[in-house]
C-alpha positions in Angstrom: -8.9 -18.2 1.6 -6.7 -15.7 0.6 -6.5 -13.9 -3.3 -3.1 -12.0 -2.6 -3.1 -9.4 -5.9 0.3 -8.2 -6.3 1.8 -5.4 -8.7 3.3 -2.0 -8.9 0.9 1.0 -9.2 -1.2 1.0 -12.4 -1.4 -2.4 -13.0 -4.8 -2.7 -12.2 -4.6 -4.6 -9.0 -7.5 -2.2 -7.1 -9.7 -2.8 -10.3 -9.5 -6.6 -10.5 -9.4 -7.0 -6.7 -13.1 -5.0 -6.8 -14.7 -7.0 -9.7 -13.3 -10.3 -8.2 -14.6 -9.3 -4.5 -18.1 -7.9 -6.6 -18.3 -11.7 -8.1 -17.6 -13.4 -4.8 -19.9 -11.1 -3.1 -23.1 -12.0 -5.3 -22.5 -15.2 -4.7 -23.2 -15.6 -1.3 -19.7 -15.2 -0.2 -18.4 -13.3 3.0 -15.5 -11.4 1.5 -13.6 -8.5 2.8 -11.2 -6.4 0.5 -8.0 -5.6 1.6 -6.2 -2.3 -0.1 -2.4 -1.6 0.8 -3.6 2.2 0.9 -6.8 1.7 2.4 -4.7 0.0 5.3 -2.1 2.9 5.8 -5.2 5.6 6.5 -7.7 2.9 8.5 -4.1 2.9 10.9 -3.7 6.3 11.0 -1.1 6.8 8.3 1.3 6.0 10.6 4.1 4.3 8.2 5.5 6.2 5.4 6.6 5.0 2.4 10.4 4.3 3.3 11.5 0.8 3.5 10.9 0.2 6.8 7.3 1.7 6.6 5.7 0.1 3.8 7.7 -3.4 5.5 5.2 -2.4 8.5 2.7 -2.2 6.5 3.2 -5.4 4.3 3.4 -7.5 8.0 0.4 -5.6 8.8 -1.5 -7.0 6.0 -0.5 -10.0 5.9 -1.3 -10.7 9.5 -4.8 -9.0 9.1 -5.2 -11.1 6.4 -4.9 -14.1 8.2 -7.0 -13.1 11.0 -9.6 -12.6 8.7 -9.4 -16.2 6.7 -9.1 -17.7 10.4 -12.4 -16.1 11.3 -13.9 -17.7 7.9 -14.1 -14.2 6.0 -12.3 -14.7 2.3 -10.0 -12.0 1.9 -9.2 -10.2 -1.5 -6.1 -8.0 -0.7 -4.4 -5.5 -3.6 -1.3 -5.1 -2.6 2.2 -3.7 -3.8 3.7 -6.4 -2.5 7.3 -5.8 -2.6 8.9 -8.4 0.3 9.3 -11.8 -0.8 9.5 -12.6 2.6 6.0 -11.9 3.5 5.0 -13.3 0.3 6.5 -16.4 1.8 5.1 -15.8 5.2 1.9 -15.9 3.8 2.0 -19.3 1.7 3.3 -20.3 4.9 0.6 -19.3 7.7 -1.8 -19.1 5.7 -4.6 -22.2 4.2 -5.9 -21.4 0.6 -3.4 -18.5 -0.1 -3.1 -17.6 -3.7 -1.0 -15.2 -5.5 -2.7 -13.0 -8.9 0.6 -11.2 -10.3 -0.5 -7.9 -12.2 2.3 -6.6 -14.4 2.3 -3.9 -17.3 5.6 -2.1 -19.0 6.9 1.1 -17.4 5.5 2.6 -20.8 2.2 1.7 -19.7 2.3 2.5 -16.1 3.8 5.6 -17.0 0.3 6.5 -19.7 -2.2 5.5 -16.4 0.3 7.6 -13.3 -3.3 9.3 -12.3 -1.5 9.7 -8.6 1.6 11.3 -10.8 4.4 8.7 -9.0 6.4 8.1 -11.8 6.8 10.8 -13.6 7.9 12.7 -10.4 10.0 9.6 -9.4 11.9 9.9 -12.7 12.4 13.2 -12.3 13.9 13.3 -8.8 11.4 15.2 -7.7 10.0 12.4 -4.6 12.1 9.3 -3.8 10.8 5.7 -2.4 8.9 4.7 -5.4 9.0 0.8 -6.2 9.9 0.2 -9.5 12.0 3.6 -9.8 14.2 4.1 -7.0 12.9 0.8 -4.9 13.3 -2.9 -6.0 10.2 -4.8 -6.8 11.3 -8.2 -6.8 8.7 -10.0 -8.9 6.8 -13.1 -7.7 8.5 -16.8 -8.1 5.5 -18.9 -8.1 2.1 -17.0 -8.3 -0.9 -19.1 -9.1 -1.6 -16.5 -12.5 0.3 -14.0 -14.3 -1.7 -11.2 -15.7 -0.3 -9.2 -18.6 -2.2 -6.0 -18.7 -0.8 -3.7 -20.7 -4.1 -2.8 -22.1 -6.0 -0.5 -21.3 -9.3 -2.8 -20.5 -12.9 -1.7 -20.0 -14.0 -5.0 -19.5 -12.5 -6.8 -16.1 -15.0 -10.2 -16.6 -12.4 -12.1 -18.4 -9.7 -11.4 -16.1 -12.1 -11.5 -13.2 -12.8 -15.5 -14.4 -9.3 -16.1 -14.5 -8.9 -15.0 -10.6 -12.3 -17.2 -10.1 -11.0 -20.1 -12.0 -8.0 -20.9 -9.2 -8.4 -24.3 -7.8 -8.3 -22.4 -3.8 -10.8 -19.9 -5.0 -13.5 -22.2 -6.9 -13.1 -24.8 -3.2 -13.9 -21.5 -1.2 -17.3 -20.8 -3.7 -18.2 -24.3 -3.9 -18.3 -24.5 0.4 
């Protein structure tokens, strides 16, 4: 089983993804987590953050991905997600796949830029930001919408939610 959390930077995909994998974990649960970034420095940081890099780097995690839920290890991945093809490629190859979308207002994405993105994005000052200068083409079908546009403390409410889908309660129950 795959929990594919999509959204741009400063939605709170990292956060969820680490309470969701947290809940899975105490219960008895093999569960890896899977973080776009992570995945760029455990291969060397080896794609940049063109087009064509961070498309390397969405096949890479989707593949990975499915490796993992092949080998019976639940994956929890928090990714930008930007290609609607691998999107597809994974609903496709992959049993138990789910999509979480995360989405907030530029307003609010703007308020939590800790890495700084946007702001320098909107200024000119770096280019190949998604949802500035790149496209993020937003999910067709996920399995949940999150609005969060608030700045939360507490992540259980939103962490049921994730635990509630239908592939995600099978892979607990087994």
């Amino acid at each position: 089983m795959v929990v594919w959390i999509i959204g741009l930077s400063g939605t709170g995909k990292s956060t969820l993804s680490g309470h969701v994998v947290s809940q899975m974990r105490q219960s008895g649960k093999k569960v890896v987590l899977l973080d776009g970034d992570v995945i760029r420095t455990l291969f060397g940081n080896d794609v940049d953050h063109t087009i064509e890099g961070r498309r390397k780097n969405a096949e890479r995690l989707s593949h990975l991905s499915k490796f993992l839920s092949e080998q019976g290890v639940d994956v929890v991945a928090a990714v930008l997600s930007m290609f609607p093809e691998w999107r597809l490629w994974n609903r496709q190859n992959i049993p138990g796949y789910v999509e979480v979308y995360m989405r907030a207002s530029m307003e609010t994405l703007l308020a939590r830029d800790i890495k700084n993105l946007y702001a320098r994005a909107l200024k000119g000052e770096i280019t190949n930001v998604v949802g500035v200068d790149l496209p993020f083409p937003e999910p067709e079908n996920p399995e949940l919408i999150i609005d969060n546009d608030e700045d939360l403390v507490d992540f259980s409410a939103l962490t049921e939610k994730v635990l509630g889908l239908d592939a995600v309660k099978k892979s607990m129950s087994v």
